[in-house]
C-alpha positions as a Python dict, from the first residue, in 0.01 Angstrom:
ca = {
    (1, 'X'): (0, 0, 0),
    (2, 'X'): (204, 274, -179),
    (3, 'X'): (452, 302, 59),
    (4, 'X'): (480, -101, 132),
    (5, 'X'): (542, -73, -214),
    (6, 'X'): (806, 174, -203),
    (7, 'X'): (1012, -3, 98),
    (8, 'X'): (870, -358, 31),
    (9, 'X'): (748, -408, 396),
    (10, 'X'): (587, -720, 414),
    (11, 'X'): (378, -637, 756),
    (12, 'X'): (89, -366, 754),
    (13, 'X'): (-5, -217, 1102),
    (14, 'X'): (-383, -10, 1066),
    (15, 'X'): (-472, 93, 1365),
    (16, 'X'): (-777, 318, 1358),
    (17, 'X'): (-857, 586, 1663),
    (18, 'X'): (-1085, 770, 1500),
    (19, 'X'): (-1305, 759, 1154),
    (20, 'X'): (-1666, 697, 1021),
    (21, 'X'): (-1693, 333, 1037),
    (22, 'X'): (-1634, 143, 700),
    (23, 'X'): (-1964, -61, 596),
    (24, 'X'): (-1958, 26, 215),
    (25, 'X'): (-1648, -154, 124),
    (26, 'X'): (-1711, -128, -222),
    (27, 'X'): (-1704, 257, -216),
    (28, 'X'): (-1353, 224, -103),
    (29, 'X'): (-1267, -33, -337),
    (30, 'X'): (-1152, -298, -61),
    (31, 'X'): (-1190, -594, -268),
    (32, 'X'): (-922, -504, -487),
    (33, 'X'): (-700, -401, -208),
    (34, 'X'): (-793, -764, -56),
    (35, 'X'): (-650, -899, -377),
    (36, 'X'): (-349, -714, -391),
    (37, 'X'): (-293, -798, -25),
    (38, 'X'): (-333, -1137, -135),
    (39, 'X'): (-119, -1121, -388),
    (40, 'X'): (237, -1035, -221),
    (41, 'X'): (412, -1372, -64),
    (42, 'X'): (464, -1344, 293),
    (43, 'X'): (282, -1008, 367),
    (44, 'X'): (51, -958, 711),
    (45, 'X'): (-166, -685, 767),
    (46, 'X'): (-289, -640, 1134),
    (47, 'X'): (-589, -449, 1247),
    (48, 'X'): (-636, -251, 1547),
    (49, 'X'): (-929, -58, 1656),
    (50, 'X'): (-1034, 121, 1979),
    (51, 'X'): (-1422, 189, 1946),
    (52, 'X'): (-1672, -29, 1912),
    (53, 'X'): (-1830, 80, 1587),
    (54, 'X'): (-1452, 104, 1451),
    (55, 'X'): (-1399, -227, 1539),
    (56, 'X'): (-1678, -392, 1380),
    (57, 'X'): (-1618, -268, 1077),
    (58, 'X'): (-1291, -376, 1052),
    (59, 'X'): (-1381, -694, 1197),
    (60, 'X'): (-1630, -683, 894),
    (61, 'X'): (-1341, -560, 627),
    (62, 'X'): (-1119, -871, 818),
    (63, 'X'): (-1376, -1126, 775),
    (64, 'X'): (-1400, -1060, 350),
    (65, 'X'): (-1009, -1064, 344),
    (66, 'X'): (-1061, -1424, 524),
    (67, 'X'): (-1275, -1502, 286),
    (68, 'X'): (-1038, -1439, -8),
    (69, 'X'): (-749, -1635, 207),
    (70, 'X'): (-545, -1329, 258),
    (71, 'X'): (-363, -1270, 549),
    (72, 'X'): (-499, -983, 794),
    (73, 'X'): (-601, -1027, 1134),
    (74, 'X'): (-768, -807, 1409),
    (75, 'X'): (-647, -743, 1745),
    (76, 'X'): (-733, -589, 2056),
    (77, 'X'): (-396, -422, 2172),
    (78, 'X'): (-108, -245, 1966),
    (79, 'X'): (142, -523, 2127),
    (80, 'X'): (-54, -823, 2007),
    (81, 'X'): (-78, -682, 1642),
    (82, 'X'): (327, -645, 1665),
    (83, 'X'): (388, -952, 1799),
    (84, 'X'): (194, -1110, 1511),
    (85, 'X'): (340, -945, 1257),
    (86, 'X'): (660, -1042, 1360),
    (87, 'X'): (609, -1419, 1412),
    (88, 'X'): (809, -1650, 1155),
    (89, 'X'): (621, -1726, 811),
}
């Protein structure tokens, strides 16, 4: 978020290859990044994630931001994610 800040991006690509997946959201403070998310008119953030485990918890981290109405979405390729993030708003 610092450098979306810094540049004022409005689309957020994550794509995670390799970490411990991300069950404890709270220990990462992911609800208030959800609400910052939220917060910024017209920003995207799209997930991608190529292992299983990596993927469900991001699917998991996706489905709170849903939740909360803000705008991130997983995908299964780095192309799709793109092509999301740049469709009209």
């Amino acid at each position: 978020m610092a450098e979306r800040e810094k540049t004022g991006a409005l689309s957020i690509l994550i794509m995670v290859r390799d970490s411990r997946p991300l069950y404890k959201v709270e220990d990462y403070q992911l609800s208030h990044w959800i609400e910052r998310v939220k917060a910024i008119p017209g920003l995207r953030v799209a997930g991608v994630a190529h292992e299983r485990d990596l993927k469900s918890a991001q699917d998991y981290v996706t489905l709170l931001a849903s939740q909360r109405d803000a705008p991130m979405r997983n995908f299964p390729s780095e192309a799709q994610a793109i092509s999301w993030l740049r469709e009209p708003r």
